[in-house]
KEMIFI-518761 format. One record per atom (N, C-alpha, C): atom name; x, y, z. Coordinates in nm, 2 decimals. Layout:
KEMIFI-518761
{site CA {X Y Z}} ...
END
This chain:
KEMIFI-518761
{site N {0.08 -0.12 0.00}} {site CA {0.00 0.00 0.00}} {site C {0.09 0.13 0.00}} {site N {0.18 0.17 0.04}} {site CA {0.30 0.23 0.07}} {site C {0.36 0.21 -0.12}} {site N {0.35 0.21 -0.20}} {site CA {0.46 0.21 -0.25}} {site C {0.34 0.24 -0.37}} {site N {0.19 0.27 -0.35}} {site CA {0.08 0.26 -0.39}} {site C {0.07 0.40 -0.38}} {site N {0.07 0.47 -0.27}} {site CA {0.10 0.61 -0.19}} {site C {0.18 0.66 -0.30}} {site N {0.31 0.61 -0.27}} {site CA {0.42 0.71 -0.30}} {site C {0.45 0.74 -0.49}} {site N {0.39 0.60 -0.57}} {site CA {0.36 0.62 -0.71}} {site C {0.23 0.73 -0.74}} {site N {0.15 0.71 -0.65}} {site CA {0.02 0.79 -0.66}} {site C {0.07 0.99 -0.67}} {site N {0.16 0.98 -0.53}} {site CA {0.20 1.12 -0.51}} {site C {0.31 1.12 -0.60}} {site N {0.35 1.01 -0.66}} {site CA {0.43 1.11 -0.77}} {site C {0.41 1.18 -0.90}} {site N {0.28 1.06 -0.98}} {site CA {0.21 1.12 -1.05}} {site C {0.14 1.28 -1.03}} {site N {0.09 1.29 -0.89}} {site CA {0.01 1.40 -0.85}} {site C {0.15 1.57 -0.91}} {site N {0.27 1.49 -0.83}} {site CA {0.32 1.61 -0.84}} {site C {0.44 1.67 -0.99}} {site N {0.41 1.50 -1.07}} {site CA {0.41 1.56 -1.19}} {site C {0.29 1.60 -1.30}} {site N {0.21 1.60 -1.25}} {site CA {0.11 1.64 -1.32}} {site C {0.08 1.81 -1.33}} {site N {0.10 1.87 -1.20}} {site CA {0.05 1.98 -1.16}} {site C {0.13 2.11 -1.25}} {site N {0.25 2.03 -1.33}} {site CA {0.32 2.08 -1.40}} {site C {0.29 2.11 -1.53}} {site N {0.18 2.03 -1.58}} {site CA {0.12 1.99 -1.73}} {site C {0.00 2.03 -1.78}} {site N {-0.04 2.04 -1.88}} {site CA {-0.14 2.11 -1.91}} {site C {-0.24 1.96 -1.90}} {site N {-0.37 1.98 -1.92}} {site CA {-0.44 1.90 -1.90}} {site C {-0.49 1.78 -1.95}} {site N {-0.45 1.80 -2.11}} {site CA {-0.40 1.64 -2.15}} {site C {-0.27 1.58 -2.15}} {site N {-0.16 1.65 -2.12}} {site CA {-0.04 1.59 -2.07}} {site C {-0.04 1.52 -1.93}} {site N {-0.16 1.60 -1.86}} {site CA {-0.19 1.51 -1.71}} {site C {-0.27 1.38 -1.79}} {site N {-0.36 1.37 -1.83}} {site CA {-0.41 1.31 -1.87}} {site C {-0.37 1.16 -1.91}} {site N {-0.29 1.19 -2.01}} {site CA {-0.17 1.13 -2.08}} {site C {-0.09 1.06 -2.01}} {site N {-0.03 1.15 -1.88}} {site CA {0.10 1.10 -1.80}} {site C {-0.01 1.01 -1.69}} {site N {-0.14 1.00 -1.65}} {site CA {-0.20 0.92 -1.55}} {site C {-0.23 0.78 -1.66}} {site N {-0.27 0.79 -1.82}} {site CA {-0.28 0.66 -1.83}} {site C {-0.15 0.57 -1.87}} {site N {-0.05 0.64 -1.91}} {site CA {0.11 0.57 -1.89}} {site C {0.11 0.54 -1.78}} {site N {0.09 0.58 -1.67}} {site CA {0.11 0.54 -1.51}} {site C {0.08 0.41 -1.52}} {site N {-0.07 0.37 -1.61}} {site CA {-0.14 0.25 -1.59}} {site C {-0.08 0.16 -1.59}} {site N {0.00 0.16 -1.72}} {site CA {0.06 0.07 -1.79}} {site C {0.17 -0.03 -1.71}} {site N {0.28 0.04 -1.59}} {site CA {0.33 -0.06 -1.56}} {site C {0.29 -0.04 -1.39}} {site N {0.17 0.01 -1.40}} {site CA {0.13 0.00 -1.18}} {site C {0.08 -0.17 -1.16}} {site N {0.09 -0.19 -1.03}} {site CA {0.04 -0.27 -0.99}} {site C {-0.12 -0.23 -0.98}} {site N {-0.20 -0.35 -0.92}} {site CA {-0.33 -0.32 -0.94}} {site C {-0.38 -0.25 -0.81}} {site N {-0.28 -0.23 -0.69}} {site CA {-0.32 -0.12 -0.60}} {site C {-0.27 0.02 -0.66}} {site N {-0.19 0.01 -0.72}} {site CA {-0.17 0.21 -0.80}} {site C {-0.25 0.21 -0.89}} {site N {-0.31 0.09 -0.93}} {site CA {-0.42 0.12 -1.06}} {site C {-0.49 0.18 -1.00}} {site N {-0.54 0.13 -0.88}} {site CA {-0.67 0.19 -0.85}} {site C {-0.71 0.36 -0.81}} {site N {-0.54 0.38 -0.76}} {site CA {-0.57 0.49 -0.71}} {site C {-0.50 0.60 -0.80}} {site N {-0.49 0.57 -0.97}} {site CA {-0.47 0.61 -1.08}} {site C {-0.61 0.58 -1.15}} {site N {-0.69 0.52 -1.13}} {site CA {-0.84 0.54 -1.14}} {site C {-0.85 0.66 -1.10}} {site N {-0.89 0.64 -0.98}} {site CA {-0.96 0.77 -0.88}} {site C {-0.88 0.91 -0.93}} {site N {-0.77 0.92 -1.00}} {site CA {-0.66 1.04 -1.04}} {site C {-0.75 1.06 -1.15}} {site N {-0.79 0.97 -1.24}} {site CA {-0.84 1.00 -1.39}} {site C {-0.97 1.04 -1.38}} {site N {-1.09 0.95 -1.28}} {site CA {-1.19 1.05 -1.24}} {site C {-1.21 1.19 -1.20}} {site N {-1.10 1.18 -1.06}} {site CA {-1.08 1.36 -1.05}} {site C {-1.08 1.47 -1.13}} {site N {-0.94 1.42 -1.23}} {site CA {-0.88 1.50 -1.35}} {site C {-1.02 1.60 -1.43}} {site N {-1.12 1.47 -1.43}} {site CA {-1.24 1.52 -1.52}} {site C {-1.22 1.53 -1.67}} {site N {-1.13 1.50 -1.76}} {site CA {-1.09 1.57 -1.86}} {site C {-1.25 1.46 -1.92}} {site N {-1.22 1.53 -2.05}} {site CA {-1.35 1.49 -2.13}} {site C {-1.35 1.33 -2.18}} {site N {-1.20 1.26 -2.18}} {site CA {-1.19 1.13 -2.22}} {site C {-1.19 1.01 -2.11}} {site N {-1.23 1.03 -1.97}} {site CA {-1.25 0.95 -1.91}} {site C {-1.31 0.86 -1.84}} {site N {-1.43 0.94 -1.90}} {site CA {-1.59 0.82 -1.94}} {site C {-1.53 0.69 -2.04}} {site N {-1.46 0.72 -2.13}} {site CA {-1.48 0.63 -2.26}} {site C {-1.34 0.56 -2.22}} {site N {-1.19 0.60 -2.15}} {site CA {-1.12 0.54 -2.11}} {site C {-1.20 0.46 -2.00}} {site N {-1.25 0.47 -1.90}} {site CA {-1.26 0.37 -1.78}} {site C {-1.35 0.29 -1.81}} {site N {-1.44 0.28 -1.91}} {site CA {-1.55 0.17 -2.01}} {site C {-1.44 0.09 -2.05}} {site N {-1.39 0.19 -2.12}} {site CA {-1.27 0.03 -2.21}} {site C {-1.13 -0.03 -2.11}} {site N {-1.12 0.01 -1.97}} {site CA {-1.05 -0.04 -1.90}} {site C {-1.16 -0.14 -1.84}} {site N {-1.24 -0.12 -1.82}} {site CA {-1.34 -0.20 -1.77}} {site C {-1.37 -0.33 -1.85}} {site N {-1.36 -0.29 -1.98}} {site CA {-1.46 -0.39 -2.07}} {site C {-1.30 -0.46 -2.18}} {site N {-1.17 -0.43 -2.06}} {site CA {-1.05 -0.52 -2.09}} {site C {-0.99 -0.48 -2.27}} {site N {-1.04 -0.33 -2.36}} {site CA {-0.95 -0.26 -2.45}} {site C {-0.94 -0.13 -2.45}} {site N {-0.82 -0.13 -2.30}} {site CA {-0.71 -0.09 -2.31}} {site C {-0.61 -0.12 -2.31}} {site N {-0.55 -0.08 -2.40}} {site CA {-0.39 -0.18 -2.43}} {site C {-0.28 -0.01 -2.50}} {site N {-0.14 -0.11 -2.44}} {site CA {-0.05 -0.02 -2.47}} {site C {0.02 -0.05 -2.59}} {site N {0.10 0.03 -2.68}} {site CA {0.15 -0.05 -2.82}} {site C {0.31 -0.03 -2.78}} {site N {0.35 -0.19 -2.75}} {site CA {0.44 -0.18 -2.74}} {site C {0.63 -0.11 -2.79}} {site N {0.56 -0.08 -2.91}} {site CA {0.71 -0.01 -2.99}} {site C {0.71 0.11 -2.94}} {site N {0.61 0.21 -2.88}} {site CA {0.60 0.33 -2.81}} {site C {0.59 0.36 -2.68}} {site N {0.52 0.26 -2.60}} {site CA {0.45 0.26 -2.49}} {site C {0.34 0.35 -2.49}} {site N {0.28 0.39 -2.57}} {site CA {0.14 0.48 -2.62}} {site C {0.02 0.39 -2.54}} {site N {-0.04 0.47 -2.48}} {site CA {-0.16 0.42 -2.46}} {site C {-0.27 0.42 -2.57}} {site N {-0.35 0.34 -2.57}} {site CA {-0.47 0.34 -2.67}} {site C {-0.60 0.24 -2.62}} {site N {-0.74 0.28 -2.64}} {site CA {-0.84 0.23 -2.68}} {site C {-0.84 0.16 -2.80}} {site N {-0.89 -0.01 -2.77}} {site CA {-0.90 -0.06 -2.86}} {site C {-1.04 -0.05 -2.91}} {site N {-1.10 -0.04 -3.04}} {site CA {-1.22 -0.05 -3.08}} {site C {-1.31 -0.14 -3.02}} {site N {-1.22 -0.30 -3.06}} {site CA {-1.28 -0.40 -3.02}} {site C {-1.18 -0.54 -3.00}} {site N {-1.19 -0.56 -2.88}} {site CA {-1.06 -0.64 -2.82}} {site C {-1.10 -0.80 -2.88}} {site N {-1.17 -0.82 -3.01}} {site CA {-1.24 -0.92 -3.02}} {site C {-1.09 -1.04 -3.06}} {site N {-1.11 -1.13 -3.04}} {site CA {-1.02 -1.27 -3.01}} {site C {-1.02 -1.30 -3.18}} {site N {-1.13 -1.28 -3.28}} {site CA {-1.08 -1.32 -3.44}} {site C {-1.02 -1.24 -3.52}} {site N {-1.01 -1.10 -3.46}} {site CA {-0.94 -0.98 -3.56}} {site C {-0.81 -1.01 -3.55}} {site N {-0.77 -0.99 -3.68}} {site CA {-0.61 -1.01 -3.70}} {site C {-0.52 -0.85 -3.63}} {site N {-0.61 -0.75 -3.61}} {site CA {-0.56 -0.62 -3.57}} {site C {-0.66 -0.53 -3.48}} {site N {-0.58 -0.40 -3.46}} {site CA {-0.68 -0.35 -3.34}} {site C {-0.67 -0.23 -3.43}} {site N {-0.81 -0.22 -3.38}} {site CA {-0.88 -0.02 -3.45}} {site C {-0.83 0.02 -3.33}} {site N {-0.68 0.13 -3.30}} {site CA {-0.72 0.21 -3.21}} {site C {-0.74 0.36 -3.19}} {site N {-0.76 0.38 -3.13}} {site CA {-0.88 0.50 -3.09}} {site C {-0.82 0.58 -2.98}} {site N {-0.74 0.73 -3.03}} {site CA {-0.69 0.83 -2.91}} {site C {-0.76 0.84 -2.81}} {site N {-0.71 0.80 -2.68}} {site CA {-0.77 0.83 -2.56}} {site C {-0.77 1.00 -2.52}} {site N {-0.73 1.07 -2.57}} {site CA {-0.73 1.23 -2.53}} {site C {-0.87 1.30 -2.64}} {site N {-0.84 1.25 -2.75}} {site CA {-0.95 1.29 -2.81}} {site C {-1.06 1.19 -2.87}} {site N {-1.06 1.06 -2.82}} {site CA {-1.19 0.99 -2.88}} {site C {-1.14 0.95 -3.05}} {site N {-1.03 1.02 -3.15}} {site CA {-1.03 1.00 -3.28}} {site C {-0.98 0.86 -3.31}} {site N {-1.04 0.80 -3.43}} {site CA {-0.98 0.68 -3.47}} {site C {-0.78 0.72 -3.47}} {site N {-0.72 0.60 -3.47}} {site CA {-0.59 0.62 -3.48}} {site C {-0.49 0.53 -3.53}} {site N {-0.58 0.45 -3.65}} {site CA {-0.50 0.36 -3.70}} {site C {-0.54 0.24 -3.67}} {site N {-0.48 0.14 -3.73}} {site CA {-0.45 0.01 -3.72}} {site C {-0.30 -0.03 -3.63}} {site N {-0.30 -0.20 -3.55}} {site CA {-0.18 -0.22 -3.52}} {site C {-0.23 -0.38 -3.47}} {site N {-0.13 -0.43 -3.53}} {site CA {-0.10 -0.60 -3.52}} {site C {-0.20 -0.65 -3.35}} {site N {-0.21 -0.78 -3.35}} {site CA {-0.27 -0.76 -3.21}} {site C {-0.13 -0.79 -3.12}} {site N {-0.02 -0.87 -3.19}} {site CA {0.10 -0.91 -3.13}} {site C {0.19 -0.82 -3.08}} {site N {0.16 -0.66 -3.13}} {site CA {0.27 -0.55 -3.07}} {site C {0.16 -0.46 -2.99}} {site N {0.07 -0.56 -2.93}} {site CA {0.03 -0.46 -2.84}} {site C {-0.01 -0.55 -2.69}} {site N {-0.06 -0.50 -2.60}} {site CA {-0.04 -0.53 -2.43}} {site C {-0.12 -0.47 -2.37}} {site N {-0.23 -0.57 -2.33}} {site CA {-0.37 -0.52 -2.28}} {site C {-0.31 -0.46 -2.12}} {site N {-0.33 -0.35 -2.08}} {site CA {-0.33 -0.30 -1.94}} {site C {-0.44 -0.37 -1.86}} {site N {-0.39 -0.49 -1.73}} {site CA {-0.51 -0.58 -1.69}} {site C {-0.54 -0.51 -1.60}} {site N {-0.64 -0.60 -1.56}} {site CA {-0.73 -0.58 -1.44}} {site C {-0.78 -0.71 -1.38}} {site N {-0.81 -0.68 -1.20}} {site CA {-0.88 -0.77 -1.15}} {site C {-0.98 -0.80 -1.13}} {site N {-1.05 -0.86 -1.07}} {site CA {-1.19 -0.83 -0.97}} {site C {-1.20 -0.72 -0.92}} {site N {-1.08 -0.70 -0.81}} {site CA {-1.10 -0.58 -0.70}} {site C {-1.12 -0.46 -0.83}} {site N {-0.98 -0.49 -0.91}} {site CA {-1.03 -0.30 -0.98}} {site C {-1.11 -0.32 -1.09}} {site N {-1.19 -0.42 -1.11}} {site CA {-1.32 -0.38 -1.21}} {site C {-1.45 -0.36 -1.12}} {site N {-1.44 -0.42 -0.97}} {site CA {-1.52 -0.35 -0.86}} {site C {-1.47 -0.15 -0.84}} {site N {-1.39 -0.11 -0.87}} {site CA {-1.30 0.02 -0.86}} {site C {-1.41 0.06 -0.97}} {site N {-1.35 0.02 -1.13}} {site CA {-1.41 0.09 -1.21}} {site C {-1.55 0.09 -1.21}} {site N {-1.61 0.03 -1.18}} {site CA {-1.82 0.02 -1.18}} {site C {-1.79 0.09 -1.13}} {site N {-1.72 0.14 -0.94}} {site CA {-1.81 0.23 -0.89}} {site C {-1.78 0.36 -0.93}} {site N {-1.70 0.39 -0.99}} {site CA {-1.65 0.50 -1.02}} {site C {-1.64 0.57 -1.14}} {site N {-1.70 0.44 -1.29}} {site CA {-1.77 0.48 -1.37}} {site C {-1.92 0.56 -1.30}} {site N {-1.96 0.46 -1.22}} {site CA {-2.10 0.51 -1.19}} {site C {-2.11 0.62 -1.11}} {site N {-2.02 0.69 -1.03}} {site CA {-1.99 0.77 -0.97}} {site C {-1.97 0.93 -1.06}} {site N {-1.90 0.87 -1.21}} {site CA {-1.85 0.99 -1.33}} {site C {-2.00 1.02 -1.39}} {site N {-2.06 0.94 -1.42}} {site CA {-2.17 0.91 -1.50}} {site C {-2.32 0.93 -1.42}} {site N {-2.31 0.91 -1.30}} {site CA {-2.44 0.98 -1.20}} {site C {-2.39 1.13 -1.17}} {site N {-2.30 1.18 -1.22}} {site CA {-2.32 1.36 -1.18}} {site C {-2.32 1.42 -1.34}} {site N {-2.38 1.32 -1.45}} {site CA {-2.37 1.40 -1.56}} {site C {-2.49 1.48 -1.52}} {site N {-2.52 1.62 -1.63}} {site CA {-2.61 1.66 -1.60}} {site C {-2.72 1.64 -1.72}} {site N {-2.69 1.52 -1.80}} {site CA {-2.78 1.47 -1.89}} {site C {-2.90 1.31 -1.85}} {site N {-3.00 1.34 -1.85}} {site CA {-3.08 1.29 -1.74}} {site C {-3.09 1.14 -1.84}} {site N {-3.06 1.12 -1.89}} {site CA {-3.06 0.94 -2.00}} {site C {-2.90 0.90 -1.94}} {site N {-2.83 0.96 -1.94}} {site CA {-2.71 0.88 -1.91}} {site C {-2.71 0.92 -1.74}} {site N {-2.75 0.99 -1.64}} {site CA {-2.77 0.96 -1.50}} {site C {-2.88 0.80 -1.52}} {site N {-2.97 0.83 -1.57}} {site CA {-3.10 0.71 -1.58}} {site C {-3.00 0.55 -1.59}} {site N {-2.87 0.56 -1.71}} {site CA {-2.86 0.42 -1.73}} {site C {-2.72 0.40 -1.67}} {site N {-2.69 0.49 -1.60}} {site CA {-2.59 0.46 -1.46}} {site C {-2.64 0.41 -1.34}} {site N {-2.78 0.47 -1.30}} {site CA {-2.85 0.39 -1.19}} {site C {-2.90 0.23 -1.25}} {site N {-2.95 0.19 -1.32}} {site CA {-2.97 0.10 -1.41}} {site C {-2.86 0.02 -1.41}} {site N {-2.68 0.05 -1.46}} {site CA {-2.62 -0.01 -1.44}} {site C {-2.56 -0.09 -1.29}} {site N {-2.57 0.05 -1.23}} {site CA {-2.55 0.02 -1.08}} {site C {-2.63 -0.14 -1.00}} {site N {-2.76 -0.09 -1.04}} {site CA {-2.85 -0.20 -1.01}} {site C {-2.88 -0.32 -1.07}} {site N {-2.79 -0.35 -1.16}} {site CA {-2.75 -0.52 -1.23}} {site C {-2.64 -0.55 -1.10}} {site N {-2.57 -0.53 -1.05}} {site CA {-2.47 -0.57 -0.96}} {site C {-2.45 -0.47 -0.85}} {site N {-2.58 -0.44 -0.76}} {site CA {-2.58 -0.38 -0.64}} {site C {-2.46 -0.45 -0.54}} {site N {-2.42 -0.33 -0.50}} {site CA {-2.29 -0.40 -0.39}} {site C {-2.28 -0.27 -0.29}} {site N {-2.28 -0.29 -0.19}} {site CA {-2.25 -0.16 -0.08}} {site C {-2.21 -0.02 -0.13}} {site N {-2.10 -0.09 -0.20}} {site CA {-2.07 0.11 -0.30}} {site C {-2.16 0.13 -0.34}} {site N {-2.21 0.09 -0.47}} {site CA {-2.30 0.12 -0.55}} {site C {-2.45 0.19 -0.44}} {site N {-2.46 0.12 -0.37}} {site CA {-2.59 0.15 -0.26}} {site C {-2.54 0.26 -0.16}} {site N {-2.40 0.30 -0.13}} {site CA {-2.39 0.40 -0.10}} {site C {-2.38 0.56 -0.21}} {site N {-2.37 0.51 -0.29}} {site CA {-2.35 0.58 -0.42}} {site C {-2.51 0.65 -0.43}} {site N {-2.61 0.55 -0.46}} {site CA {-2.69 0.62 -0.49}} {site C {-2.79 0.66 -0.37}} {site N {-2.76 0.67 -0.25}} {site CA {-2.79 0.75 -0.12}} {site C {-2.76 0.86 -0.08}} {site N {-2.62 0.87 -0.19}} {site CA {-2.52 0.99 -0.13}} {site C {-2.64 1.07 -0.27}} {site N {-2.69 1.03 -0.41}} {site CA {-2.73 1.09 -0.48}} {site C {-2.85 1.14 -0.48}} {site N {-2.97 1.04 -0.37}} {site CA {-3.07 1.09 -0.34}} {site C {-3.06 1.18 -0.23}} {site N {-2.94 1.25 -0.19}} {site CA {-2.97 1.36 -0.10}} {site C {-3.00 1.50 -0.18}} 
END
């Protein structure tokens, strides 16, 4: 946990240096070689951040395409992490834009566990219950409530206040 801390606060205090997709940028490189306790609390950095890409980054950390390409160490969304494509569509995490093709063999899914795809639900659902668009609050509660778990039920108690 300590060494979870001390990666977390170093991110923090290179960030504060960078403009806002360079934070951005430098918290999902972080991903790439953290354990899954700095994942989590490089989650919780990317929610804070707020930037505009990380609704559609923590979906595809969640839903297992995000991957890094290994000749760069770039991060990227994969289109579709499907098991018969000979390649990956991927897709800039700072702006959402298509970004090419690349082999599936030069690239390296950034994993995850139980515990941090329990992280990401709550905290997807957490980004996605303060939108102020009332269809996507609607199918965050909705999501929540396919796999109610104490977060989640604290989550939307803290929302019905």
């Amino acid at each position: 946990m300590a060494a979870a801390l001390c990666a977390a606060a170093f991110v923090v205090s290179v960030l504060h240096s960078q403009s806002p997709d360079d934070q951005f940028l430098a918290t999902l490189t972080a991903l790439r070689d953290a354990g899954f306790a700095d994942k989590e609390a490089l989650v919780g950095q990317l929610a804070a951040g707020g930037h505009p890409g990380t609704a559609a980054v923590l979906s595809a950390f969640l839903d297992d395409r995000l991957f890094v390409r290994d000749q760069d160490g770039q991060v990227f969304i994969v289109a579709s992490a499907d098991e018969a494509l000979p390649s990956f569509e991927l897709v800039n995490p700072v702006n959402g834009q298509a970004s090419g093709a690349s082999p599936r063999e030069g690239m390296t899914k950034i994993g995850t566990n139980n515990r941090l795809r329990r992280v990401l639900r709550t905290t997807i659902a957490r980004f996605t219950l303060a939108s102020p668009d009332t269809a996507v609050r609607l199918n965050a509660v909705k999501e929540l409530l396919r796999s109610l778990d104490d977060a989640g039920l604290e989550l939307l108690k803290q929302r019905d206040t």
